[in-house]
N, C-alpha and C positions, 0 to 999 in steps of 0.2 A: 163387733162380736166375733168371738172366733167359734170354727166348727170344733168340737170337742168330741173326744171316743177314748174309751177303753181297750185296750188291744189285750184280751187272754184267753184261756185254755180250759181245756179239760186237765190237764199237768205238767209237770215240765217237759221240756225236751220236746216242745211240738212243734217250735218253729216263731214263739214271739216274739223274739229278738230280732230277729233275721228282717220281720214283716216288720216291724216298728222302724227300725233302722231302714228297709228298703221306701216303705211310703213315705217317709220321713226325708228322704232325697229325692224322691219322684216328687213332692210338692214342692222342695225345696229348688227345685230343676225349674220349674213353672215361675216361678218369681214368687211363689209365699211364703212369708214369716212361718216358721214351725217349730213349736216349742211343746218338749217332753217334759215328763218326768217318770222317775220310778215309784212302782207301787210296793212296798214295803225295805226290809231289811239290805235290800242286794248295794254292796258300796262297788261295782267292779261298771256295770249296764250305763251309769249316767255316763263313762266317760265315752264310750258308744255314741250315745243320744247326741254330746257334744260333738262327736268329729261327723254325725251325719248332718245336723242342723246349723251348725256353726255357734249355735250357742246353749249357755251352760244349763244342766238339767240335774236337776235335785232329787230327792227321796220322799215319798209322803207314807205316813204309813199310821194307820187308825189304831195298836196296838199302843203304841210308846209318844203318841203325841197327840193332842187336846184337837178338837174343832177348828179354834182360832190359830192355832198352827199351821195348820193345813192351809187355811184360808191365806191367811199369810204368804205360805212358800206359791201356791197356783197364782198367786196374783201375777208374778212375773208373767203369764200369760195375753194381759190387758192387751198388749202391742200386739198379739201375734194372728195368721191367717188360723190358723190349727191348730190345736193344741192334742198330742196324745199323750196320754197314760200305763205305759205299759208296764203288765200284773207281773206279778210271782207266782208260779207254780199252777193251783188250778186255781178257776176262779172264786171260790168256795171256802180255798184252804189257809187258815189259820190255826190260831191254838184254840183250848178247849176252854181256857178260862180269860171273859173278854179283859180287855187293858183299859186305855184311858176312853177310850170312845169307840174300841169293835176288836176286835180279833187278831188283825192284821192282815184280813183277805180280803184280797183286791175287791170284790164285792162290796167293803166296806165302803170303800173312796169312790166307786161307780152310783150307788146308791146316794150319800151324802151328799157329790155333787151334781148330780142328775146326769152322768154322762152314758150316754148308751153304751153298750157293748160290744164289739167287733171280736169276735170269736173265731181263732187258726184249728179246725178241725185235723185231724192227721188220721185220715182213715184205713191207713196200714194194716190190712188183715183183715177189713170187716168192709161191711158195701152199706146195706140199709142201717144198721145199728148206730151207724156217726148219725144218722138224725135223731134217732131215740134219743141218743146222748144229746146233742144239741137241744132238743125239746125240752128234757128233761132239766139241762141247765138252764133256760130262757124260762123254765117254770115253776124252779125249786125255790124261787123268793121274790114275793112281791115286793114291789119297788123298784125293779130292777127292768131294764128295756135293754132289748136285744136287734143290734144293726142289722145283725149278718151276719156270716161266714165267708172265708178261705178256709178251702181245699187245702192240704199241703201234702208234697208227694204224692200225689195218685197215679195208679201204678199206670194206667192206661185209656184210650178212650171210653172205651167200656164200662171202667171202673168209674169213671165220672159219672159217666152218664144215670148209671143205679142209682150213684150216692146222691145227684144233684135232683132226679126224682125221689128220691124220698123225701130228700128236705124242701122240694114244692110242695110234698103230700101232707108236710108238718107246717107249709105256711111260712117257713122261713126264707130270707133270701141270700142265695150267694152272689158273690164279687166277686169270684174267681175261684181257679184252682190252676196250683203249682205243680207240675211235672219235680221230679225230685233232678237237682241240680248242684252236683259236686264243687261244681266253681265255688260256690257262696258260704260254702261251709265255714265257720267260724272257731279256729283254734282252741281246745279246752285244755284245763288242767284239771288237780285237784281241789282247786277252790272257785270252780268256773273258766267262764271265758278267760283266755290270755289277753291281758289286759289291752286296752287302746292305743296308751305310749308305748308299746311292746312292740305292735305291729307297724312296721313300715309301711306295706302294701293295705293298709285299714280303709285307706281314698280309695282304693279302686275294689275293692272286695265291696266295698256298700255303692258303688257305683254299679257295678255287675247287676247285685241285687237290687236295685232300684228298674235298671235296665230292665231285668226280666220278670220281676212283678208287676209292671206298667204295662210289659205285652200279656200276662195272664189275668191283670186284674181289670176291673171297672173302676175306675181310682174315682170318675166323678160321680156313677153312682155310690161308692162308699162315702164321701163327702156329703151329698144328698141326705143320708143316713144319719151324718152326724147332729150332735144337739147345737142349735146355736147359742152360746153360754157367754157369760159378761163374769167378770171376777165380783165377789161379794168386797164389802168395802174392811177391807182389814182393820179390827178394831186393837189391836197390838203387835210389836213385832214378837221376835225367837225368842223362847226361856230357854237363851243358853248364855251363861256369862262365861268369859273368855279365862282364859287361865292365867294370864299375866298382861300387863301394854306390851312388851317385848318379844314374842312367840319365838323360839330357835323351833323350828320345825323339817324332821329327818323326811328325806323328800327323795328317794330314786326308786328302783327296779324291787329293792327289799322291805322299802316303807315307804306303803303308796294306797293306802287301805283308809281315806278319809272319809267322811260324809261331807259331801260339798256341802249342804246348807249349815255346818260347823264352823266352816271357814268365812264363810260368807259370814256368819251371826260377830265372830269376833271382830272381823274389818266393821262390822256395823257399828261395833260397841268400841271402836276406836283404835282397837287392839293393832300391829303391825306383827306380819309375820315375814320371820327370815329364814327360806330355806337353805339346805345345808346338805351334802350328801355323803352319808356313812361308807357308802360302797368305792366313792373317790376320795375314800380317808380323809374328810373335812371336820372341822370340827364347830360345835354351837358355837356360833356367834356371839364375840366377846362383851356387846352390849344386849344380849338378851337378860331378860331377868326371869324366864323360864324354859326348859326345855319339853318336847314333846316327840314322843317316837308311836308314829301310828304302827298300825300292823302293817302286812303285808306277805315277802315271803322270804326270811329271813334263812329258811332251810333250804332255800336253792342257793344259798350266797353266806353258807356259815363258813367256809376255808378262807375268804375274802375278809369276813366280818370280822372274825381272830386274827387274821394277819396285817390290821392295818390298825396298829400302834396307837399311832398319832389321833385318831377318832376314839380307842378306845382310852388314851390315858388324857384326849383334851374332856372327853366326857366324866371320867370321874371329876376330875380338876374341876369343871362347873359346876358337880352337885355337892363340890365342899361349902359351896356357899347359896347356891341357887337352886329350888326345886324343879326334877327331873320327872315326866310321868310316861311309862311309858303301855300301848294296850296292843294284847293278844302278842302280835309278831315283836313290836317295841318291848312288851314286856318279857319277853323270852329273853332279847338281847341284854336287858338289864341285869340279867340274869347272870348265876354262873356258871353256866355252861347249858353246849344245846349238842343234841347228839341226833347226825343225820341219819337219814332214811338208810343209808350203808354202815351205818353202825358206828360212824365214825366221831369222836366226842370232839367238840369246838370251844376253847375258852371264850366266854363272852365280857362283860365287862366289868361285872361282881359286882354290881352296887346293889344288889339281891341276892339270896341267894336260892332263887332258883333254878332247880336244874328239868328241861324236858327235853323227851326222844321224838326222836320219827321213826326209830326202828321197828318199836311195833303201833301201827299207824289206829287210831280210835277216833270216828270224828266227832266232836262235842259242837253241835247246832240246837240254838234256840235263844229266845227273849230272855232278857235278865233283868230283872227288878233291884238293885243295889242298896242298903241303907249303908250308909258310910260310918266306920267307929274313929275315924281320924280323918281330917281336911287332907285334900287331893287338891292340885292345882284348879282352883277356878270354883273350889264347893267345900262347902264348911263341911265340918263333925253334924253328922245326923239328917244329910241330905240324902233323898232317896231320887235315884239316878236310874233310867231306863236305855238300856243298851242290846246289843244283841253278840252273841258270841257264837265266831263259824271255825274252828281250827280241826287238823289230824294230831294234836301233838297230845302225849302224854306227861304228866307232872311224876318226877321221878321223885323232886324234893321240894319243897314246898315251906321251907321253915322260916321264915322270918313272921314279924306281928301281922297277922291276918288285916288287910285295910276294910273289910267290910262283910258283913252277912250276907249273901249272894240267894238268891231265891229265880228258879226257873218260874216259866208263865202261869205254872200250875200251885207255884206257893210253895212247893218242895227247898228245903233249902240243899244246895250242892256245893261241891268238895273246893271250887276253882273263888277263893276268897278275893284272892290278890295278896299283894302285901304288901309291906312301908318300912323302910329302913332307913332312918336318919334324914336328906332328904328327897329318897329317891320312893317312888309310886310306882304300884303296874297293876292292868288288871285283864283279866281274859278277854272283856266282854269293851266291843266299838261302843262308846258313848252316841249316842239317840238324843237323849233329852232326860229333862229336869223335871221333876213333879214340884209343881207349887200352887 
């Protein structure tokens, strides 16, 4: 049986990452098996999870995927000492119209699997009210069990000491508190953390923070805290069918935006995938029998992406005969043209024609509900596809056949269709899962 915990917030930006990734080495230091996953949408956190555990950590998220899904992907936990779950944003927050089985807030997956809650408090600016707060969330929903808290950043001993009686006065207990500590800080962009294969120094920045949350935390009494949990017996695998046997899959610093348990579901269903990298002018692989270009960050590397020939004219060359799909950053490239943050317009590969900017920057986040009017690799005419869509870019043009009715969480339908032209595909929004 492994110990099991929730690791989340009152909202972002308060330090979950950091702490997931730092205990997540500190046990892994000790000789335990420790196995993460993520609690909703974020495709950037699993590859974190993987360089601090050594192994690979998935997405679950109660919006866009059934019960039995879920159950499914935590299984990979069977083997492990530990297992954490670390949330999105607060613990509370999702959308306002529920999905296949809750919201999308981490609260969902803590409830569902009964795992307690480990709450990173960030009491910056306030002493006694981080307990209100904590109370307040340890009591806004039944069902839900609360481990504990870290402290993060507190300014001083003093400031501990207020904040750590109050939350004895509320009955809760803390594991720690973090002094605020520049070393461990974690690189950001505009679509989050700079990714995992980005950072060279990733081994020793979560080593650091392992180091110094082991001297500020009680790591065995937060273990103590946790639930002892057995995986349920999976009654099916993924509803995700793969998009071809032969996958050409765009894979470096530009298109790097997958969901692991994606990949995983198509090697399951037999599928081989070969990557290929656009940014080192490669081109699909000549026995694939589909291509796929995820997102990523195609606006940091549009002078590259135009300038390299040979990827953009072996890419058309395959979708004379073979279907091309590409999502969000993939789909921009499909595109005919993308104009950067400098204003500067970049031809792309035309097999779309669409054209978007980053000059004036609009960021488009949220859950997508998709009914498809034409088959996309891997999903017929009239399948209804749950995904999520996080980009800055604006759609300047937008003309080719619309590939589907797009409806945000709330049922609205919105401007970001996709399109299909002869046989190439793209759509705004990362593919999630399949309603059936």
């Amino acid at each position: 049986m492994a110990a099991s915990l929730v690791i989340s917030a009152p909202a972002s930006g308060v330090g979950k990452t950091t702490l997931t990734l730092a205990l997540a080495r500190a046990w892994r230091n000790r000789g335990l098996k420790v196995q993460c996953f993520k609690s909703g949408p974020d495709y950037i956190d699993p590859a974190f999870h993987a360089a601090a555990t050594g192994r690979a950590s998935v997405n679950v998220d109660s919006w866009a995927m059934d019960r039995a899904t879920i159950v499914h992907l935590v299984g990979r936990g069977t083997d492990a000492d530990v297992v954490l779950a670390e949330g999105s944003m607060g613990l509370f927050d999702g959308v306002a119209a529920r999905g296949v089985c809750g919201t999308g807030a981490t609260a969902d997956i803590a409830e569902m699997l009964g795992w307690p809650v480990l709450l990173v408090i960030d009491p910056s600016g306030q002493a006694q009210t981080a307990a209100a707060i904590a109370a307040g969330l340890r009591d806004y929903r039944a069902g839900l069990r609360l481990a504990g808290v870290v402290l993060n950043r507190v300014a001083s001993p003093r400031h501990e000491d207020l904040v750590r009686r109050a939350l004895a006065d509320a009955g809760i207990a803390v594991f720690g508190a973090l002094p605020r500590h520049a070393e461990i800080s974690l690189p950001k962009r505009h679509l989050g953390l700079v990714q995992a294969e980005e950072q060279a120094e990733i081994g020793g920045l979560i080593d650091e923070a392992a180091r110094f949350v082991a001297e500020h935390v009680d790591l065995d009494a937060v273990l103590r805290s946790a639930a002892a949990w057995s995986p349920e017996p999976a009654v099916k695998g993924l509803n995700v069918t793969p998009p071809g046997q032969r996958i050409a899959l765009a894979r470096d610093a530009a298109f790097s935006f997958v969901y692991p348990h994606m990949l995983e579901a198509w090697r399951a269903a037999g599928a081989e995938i070969l990557p290929f990298s656009p940014l080192a002018d490669e081109t699909p692989d000549a026995s694939a029998d589909v291509c796929w270009l995820p997102g990523g960050y195609p606006e940091l590397h549009a002078g590259k992406i135009a300038a390299n020939a040979h990827f953009r004219g072996g890419l058309r060359a395959f979708a004379e005969t073979r279907p091309v799909h590409g999502e969000c950053g993939g789909y921009m490239v499909l595109g005919a043209g993308l104009t950067d943050a400098d204003g500067i317009h970049h031809e792309m590969t035309g097999l779309l024609g669409l054209e978007t900017s980053f000059a004036k920057r609009r960021m488009h986040l949220g859950y997508r509900l998709a009914e498809l009017a034409a088959p996309m690799p891997g999903h017929q005419a009239g399948a209804r596809l749950r995904g999520h869509e996080f980009h800055y870019s604006t759609i300047v043009a937008q003309p080719d056949t619309p590939l589907a009715v797009v409806h945000d969480a709330t049922g609205a339908v919105i401007a970001e269709t996709g399109s299909r032209r002869g046989q190439a595909t793209g759509t705004f929004f990362h593919l999630i899962a399949e309603d059936r």
